[in-house]
C-alpha positions as CSV (number, residue, x, y, z in Angstrom):
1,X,-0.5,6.6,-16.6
2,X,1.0,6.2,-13.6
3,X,1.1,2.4,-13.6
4,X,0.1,-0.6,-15.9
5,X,0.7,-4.6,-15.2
6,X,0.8,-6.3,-18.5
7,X,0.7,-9.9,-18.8
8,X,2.4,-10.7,-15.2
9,X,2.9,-14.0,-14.3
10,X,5.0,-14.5,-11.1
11,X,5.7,-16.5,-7.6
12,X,8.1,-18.5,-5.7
13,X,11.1,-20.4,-7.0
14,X,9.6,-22.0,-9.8
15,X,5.7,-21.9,-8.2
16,X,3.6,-19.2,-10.2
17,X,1.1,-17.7,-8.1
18,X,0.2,-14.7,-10.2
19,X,-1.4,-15.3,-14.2
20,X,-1.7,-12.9,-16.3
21,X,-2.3,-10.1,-14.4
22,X,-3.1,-6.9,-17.0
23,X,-3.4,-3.7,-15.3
24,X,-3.1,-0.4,-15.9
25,X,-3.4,2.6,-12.8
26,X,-4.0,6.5,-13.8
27,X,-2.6,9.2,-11.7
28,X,-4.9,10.2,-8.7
29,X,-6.5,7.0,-8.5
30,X,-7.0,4.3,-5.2
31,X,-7.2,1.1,-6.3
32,X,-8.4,-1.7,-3.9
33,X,-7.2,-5.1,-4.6
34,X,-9.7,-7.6,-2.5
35,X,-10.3,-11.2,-3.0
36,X,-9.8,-14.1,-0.2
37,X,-7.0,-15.8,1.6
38,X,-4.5,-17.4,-1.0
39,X,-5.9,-15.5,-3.5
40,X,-2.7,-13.6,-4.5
41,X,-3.4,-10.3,-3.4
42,X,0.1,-9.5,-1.3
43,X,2.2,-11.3,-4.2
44,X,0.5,-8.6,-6.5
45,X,1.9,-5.6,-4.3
46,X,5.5,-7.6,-3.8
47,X,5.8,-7.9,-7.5
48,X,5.4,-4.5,-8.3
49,X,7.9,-3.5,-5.4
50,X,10.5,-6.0,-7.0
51,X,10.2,-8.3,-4.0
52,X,9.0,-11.4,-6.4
53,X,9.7,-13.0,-9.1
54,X,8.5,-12.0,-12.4
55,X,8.3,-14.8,-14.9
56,X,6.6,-13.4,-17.8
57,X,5.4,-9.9,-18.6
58,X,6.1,-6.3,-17.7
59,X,5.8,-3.5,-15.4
60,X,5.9,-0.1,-16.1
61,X,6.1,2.6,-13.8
62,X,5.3,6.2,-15.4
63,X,5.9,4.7,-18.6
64,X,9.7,3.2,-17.2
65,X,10.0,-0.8,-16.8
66,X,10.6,-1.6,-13.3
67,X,10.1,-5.6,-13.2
68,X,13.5,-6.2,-13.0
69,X,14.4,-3.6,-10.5
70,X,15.4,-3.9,-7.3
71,X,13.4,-2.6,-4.0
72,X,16.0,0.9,-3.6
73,X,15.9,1.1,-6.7
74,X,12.0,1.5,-6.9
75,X,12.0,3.7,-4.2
76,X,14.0,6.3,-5.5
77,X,11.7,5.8,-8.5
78,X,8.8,7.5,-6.0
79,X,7.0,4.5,-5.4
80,X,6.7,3.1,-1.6
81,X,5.7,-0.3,0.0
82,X,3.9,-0.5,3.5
83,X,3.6,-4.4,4.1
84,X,1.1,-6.1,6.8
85,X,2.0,-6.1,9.8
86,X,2.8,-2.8,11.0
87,X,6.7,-3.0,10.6
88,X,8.0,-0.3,12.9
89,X,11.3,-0.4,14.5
90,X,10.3,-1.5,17.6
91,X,13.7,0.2,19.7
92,X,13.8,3.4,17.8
93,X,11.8,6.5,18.7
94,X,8.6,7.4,16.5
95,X,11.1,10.5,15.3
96,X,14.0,7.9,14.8
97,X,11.6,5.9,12.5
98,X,10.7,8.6,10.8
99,X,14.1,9.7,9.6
100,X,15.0,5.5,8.4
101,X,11.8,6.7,6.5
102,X,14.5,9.6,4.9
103,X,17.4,8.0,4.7
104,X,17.8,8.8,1.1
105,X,17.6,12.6,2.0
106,X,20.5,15.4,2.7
107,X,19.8,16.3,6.6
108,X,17.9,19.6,5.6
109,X,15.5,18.0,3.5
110,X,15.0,15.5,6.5
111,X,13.8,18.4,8.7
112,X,11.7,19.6,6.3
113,X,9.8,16.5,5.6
114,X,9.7,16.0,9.6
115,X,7.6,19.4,9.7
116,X,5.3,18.4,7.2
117,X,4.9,14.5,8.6
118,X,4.4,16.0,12.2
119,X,1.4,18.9,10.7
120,X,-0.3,15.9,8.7
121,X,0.2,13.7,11.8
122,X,-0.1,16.1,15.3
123,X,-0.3,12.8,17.4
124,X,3.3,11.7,16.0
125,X,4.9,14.8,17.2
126,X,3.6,14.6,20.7
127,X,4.7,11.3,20.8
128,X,8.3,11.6,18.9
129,X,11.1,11.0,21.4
130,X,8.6,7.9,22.5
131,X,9.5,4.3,21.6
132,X,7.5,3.0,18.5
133,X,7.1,-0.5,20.7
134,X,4.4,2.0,23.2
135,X,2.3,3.1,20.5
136,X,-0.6,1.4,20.1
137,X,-1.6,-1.0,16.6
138,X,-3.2,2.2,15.2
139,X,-0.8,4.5,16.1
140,X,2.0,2.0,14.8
141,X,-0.2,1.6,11.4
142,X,0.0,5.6,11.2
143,X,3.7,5.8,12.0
144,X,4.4,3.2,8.9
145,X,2.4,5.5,6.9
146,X,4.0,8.6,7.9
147,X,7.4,7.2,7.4
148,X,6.8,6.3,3.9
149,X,5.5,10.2,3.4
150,X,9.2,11.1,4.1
151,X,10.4,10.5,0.8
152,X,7.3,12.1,-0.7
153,X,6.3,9.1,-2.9
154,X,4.0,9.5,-5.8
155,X,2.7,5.7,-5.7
156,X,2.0,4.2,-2.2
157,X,1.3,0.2,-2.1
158,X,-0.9,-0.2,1.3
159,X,-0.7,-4.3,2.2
160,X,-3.5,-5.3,4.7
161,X,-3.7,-1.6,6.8
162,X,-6.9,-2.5,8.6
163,X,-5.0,-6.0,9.9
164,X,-5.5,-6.8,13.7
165,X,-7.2,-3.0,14.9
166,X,-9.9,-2.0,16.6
167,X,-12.8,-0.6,15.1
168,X,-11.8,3.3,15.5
169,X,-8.1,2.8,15.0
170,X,-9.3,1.5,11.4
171,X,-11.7,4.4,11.0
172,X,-8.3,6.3,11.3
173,X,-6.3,5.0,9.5
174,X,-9.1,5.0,6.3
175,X,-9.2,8.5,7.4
176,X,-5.6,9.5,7.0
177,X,-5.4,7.4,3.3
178,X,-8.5,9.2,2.2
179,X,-7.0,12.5,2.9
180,X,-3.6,11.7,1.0
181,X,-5.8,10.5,-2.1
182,X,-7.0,14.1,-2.0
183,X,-3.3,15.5,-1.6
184,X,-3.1,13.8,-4.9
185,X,-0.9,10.7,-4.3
186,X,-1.9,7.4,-5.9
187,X,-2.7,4.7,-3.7
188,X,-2.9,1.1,-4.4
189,X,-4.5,-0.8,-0.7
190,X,-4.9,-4.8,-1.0
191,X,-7.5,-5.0,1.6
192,X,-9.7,-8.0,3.6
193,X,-11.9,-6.1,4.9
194,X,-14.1,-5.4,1.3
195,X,-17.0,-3.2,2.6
196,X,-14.8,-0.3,3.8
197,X,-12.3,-1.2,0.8
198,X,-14.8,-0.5,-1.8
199,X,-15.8,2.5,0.2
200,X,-13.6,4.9,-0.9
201,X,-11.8,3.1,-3.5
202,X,-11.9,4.5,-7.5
203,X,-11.8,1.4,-8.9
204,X,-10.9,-2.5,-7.5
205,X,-10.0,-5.3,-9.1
206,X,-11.5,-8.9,-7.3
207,X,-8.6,-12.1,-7.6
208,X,-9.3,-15.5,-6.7
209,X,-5.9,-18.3,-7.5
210,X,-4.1,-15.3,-8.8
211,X,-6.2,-14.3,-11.7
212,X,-8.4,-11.0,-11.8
213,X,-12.3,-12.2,-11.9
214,X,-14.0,-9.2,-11.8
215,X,-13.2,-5.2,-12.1
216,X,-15.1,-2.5,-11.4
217,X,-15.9,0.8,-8.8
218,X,-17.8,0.7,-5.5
219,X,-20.8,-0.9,-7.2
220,X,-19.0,-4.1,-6.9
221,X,-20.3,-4.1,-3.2
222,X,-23.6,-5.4,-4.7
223,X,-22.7,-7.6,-7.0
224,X,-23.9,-11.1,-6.0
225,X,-20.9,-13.1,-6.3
226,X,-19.1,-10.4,-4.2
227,X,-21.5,-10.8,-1.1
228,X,-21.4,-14.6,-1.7
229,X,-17.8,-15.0,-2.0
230,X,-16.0,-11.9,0.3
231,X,-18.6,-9.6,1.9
232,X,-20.5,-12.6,3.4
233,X,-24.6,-11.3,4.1
């Protein structure tokens, strides 16, 4: 088990958005989280990071309890958060970005992690000493990503990665988490866009006002209250 959700109830101040969230993540696995706007999806990724408020229930992380954790804690842990958004720093280099990415590594293991970040990404390196405000959405998207390789995390949550890019900056993006699902690291994406989600997912659960309604594998694509309620016709 890499990660199991039992019972959560959580939110804002004293506003509970999530109820009685129970579940439970194997090793190897890329779980899709869709459902629609409102629906609790980015709360669900926050909570397990330590960025919300848990009211009731418990989160275990390779069998440790991690609800009342916080964030650096959960990151040394081996777990990593990529919110919406495409959060670079804007006035560092990509290369510069990259190393915040490290900052809880000695300067060898830095280097290391640089060579291995620059053969998985190739566009990255040519681009390193360049400012991350240049890069384009997708190649922002892909820099966030790479940066959270850095620490070589065993549980990547993925908020929204398909937000606000074009059509083939998407396709690569999907690309690049499809190909670190086969490296073997577990991958949790809350995603809008349902059709590709459920693509190459191996397993999603559907929420709607912060309850799960529905669990299942890619066959949820053609179940009719999907395409009535999220994939549209």
């Amino acid at each position: 088990m890499m990660l199991k959700l039992e019972g959560i109830e959580a939110g804002y101040g004293n506003i509970s958005i999530l109820k009685n969230i129970n579940i439970t993540i194997k090793e190897k696995e890329i779980i899709v989280i869709i459902g629609p706007n409102g629906s609790g999806k980015s709360t669900l990724l926050k909570s397990i990071f330590g960025l919300v408020d848990i009211k009731k229930g418990k989160i275990l992380f390779q069998h440790q309890e991690i609800q009342q954790k916080q964030p650096y804690e959960i990151v040394k842990l081996g777990l990593s958060y990529i919110p919406q958004g495409r959060l670079v720093f804007s006035t560092l280099t990509v290369e510069e970005n990259l190393k915040m990415g490290g900052y809880l590594l000695k300067k060898e293991e830095v280097a290391e992690r640089l060579k291995s970040v620059y053969e998985r990404f190739p566009m990255l390196k040519e681009k390193r000493f360049n400012m991350a405000t240049f890069l384009s959405g997708g190649q922002q998207q892909l820099l966030s990503i790479a940066r959270s390789l850095m620490l070589k995390p065993k549980l990547m949550l993925l908020d929204e990665p398909s937000l606000g890019l074009s059509p083939i900056a998407v396709k690569n993006v999907f690309k690049e988490i499809k190909y670190l699902h086969e490296e073997g690291v577990t991958i949790i994406i809350v995603e809008q866009n349902a059709h590709l989600a459920l693509e190459i997912c191996t397993h999603a659960y559907v929420l709607e006002t912060g309850k799960i309604v529905l669990e299942g594998g890619k066959e949820l694509a053609h179940e009719e209250v999907m395409k009535d309620l999220y994939l549209g016709h």
